[in-house]
Each structure stands twice: as C-alpha cells, then as structure tokens.
Phi, psi and omega in degrees: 000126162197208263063240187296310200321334199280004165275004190238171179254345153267168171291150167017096199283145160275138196213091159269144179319100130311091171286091194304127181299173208293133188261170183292141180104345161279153192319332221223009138276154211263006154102345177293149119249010173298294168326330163273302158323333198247338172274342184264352152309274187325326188278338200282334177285329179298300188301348175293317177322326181289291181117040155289169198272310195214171182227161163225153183242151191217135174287054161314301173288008197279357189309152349288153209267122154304129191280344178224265172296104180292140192293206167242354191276309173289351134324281216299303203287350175289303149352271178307299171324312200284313198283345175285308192275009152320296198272335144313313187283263181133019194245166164287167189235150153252163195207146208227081196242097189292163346279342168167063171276115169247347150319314200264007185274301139015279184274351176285300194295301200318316180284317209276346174104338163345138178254008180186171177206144176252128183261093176328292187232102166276332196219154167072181199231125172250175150234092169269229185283335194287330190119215180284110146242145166254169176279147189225005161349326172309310202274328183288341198269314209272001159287305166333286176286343155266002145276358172065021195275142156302342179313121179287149170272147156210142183233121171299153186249087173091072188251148184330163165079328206221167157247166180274155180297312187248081170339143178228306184122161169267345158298305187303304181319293172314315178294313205269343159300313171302312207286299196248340187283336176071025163340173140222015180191171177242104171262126181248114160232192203258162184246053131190172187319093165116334194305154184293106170265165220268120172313324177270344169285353211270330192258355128330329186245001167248005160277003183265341182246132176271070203203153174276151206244128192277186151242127199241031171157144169112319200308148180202147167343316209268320174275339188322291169315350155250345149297011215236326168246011186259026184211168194253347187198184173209151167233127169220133202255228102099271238261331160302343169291161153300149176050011161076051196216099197314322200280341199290235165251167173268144180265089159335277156338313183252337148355264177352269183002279206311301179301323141301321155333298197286331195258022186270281173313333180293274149003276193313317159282007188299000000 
C-alpha cells in the first residue's frame, strides 16, 4: 500500500492538529494575525520536538462554520498560515478548510505547497450544525487536475458531527469514495471531536476500500495499542491538549506520552 503513505518515512504516521486561533472574519477574532502566526509556529515547534510524522492544519475556531464555500478573507488568511507552517515543519502538511470547501482546500495546500487535504463530506449529503451539506467532489477533483497539483485527498467515511441524508451504511460509503470519489485515503471517526473511533468501523472500511485507513478522533495512550494494528495512520487533535480539550493549548508532556507509545508499537511490530 502507498500513495499518500510514501509522504511520512514511518509505518502508520501520526499526523498532528494544528488548530488555528480565530482567522479574520470569524465571530471570535481578535484583529491580530501576528498572534495566529506565532501560536501555530510554536505549536509546529513542539510537535517537530516530539517527533511527529505530519501535520494537518484547520480554521478550527472559525465556528460557527460555513457549510460549504469559505468567504475569501478566510482563503486568503488560511493560504498564509498553511504556507508559514509548510515551510517551518519541513513535515508532510495537510490542510482542512471546515466545514467542507474542498475546492479552496485544493487550492489553499496548492499555493501553500501542502501535501493533502482533508474532506469532510466528499461524495453524498449530510445534515449538521451547518444544514445540509453536499459533497463537491465533481469541482475539487476537476481542480485538482487544471492546477496541475499534486495534492492528495484523504476523505472521512461516516464523518463527525454530522448524519447522512440517506444512511448507505459505511462499506458502501467506503466503496464508493474509492470507486468514484477516486480518494487517497480514508478517515474513521468517532461521532464527535476526541470521540473514541469504533474497531469494528475502521474493519468495515477497510474491508470495502483497498486505500489506507486513518484513525480520525479519539486516540489516546490507553486505546492505542488496540487501534494500532487495525489502522494505516492517525490524526490526532484532542488528546495532544491540556486535560485532553480540543480548544485548550498543546500539552508538550502528553504529545511525548503518545509518541513514545507509538514508537514502542512501532518496534514490537516491526
């Protein structure tokens, strides 16, 4: 299996959150962008300290959320950031532009040199806080390809937060993000932000999709070691906070915890 996997340099990459403080135009920002730049710099140095594999970055604090389409004031300053921390980490980067433009996600890791993007709802329909959202897979895929970018997909399956309009169940939903959505990967989560994801969705999707399958919320020191041989990566948010509180700050100290695990796990499977 490789694809996305040939950007990290370990077996079943850790891919920590860069939560962004509020960018211009959300409710809760505070007119600075010195101040967003210099805290997801500081969060990109610890997680390098750590040893993490990868980052992905997200307009997290921007809620309430555009259900689709990002304004431009949230492009442009989402763009700049993803590309400071590009050029800081020296890791792969992914870029998360909620609730779920995957057009500007497309084109934001595209300026910024980013090396994937995470879709919420690539193919079908949900309803979440947001309403209805649909999947645009048509417009992100044929972008993709008249940017001429390399930039990878990775798509959630039964993804958070939210419910499907018409339940399929998640094997389908997994064949068909491979089949027709053309992914490049698959994320299984929890049904919210820190929620535990479930052992039996991560082996529903990867018996239905041949693509590597993330673990997309929940990981923590105490589950790893049995999420670990059932999953191909992890993106972790959550659990990298103080007290383990998606809003709080990152906690160096449980960074370390996780990592030192994973790479304990890493060894024994080897």
């Amino acid at each position: 299996m490789t694809g996305i996997l040939s950007l990290f340099s370990r077996p079943k990459p850790v891919i920590a959150c860069i939560h962004l403080q509020p960018l211009p135009g959300a409710p809760a920002y505070r007119g600075d962008m010195k101040a967003v730049y210099e805290t997801a710099l500081q969060e990109v140095e610890i997680f390098k300290q750590q040893g993490v594999d990868g980052l992905i970055v997200e307009n997290f604090r921007d809620a309430p959320f555009y259900p689709e389409q990002l304004p431009a004031e949230t492009v442009a300053a989402l763009a700049a950031v993803s590309r400071e921390i590009v050029k800081a980490s020296g890791l792969p980067v992914g870029v998360n532009a909620l609730r779920n433009d995957a057009p500007a996600a497309v084109a934001i890791a595209t300026a910024a040199e980013a090396h994937f993007i995470r879709v919420n709802v690539h193919l079908g329909a949900v309803i979440a806080d947001q309403g209805l959202i649909q999947g645009n897979a048509h417009l992100s895929l044929r972008l993709r390809a008249q940017l001429h970018s390399r930039v990878m997909i990775v798509a959630d399956v039964g993804v958070k937060h939210a419910a499907p309009l018409a339940p399929r169940g998640l094997a389908a939903e997994a064949h068909e993000l491979a089949e027709r959505g053309k992914v490049d990967g698959l994320i299984v989560s929890g049904a919210f932000t820190g929620a535990e994801t479930a052992l039996s969705d991560l082996a529903v999707v990867k018996q239905n999709a041949a693509l590597p399958v993330w673990v997309g919320s929940g990981a923590t020191p105490e589950n790893l070691t049995a999420l670990y041989p059932h999953c191909d990566g992890l993106i972790v948010g959550s659990t990298f906070k103080q007290a383990g509180h998606a809003e709080n700050p990152v906690d160096p100290a449980r960074v370390s915890q996780f990592m030192q695990q994973m790479q304990s796990l890493r060894t024994e499977f080897s």
